[in-house]
C-alpha positions in Angstrom: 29.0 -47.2 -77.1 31.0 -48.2 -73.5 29.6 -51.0 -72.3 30.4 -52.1 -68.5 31.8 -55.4 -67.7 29.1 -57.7 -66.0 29.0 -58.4 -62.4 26.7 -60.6 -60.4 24.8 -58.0 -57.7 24.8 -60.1 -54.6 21.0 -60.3 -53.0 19.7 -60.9 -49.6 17.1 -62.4 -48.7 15.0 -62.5 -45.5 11.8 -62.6 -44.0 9.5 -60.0 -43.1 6.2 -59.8 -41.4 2.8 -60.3 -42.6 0.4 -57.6 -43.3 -1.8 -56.5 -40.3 -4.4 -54.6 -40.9 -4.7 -51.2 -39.4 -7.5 -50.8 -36.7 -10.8 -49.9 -36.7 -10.1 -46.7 -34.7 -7.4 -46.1 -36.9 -10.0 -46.3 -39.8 -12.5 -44.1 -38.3 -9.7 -41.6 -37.6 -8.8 -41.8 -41.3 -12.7 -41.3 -42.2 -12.9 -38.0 -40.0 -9.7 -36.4 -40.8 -10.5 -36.7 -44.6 -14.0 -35.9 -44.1 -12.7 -32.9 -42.2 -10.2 -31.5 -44.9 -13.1 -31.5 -47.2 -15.1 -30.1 -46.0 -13.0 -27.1 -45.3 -11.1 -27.5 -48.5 -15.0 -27.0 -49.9 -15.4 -24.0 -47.8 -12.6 -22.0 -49.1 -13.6 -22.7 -52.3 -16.9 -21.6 -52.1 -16.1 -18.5 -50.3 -13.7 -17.9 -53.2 -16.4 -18.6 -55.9 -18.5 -16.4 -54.0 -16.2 -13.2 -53.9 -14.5 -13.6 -57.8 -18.8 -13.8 -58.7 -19.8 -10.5 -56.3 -16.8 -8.4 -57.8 -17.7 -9.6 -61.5 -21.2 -8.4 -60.9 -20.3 -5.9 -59.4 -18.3 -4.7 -62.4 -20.5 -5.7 -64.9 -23.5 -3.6 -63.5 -20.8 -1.0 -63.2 -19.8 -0.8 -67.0 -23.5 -0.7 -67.9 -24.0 2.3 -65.5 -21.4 4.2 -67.6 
């Protein structure tokens, strides 16, 4: 097994700003855009559920036609 010789790893440090926390209207923008993509994301998948059940009804009562 190659082992590599060791070398300190130099490190900077400095200083950075505090935290601020993001706006209110930034926060109520957040709430609305996620409320927004799911309820659209909940859409499509109902509409989806709603087709995939028709055509499986539909081809059930089919088969017992036969």
């Amino acid at each position: 097994m190659l082992r590599r010789s060791w070398e300190p790893i130099g490190v900077a440090e400095t200083t950075t700003s505090l935290y601020k926390r993001p706006s209110l209207l930034r926060r109520l923008w957040a709430v609305v855009a996620s409320s927004g993509i799911a309820i659209v994301i909940g859409a499509v998948l109902a509409v989806v559920i709603a087709f995939g059940s028709a055509f499986l009804v539909i081809t059930l009562t089919d088969l017992l036609k036969q």
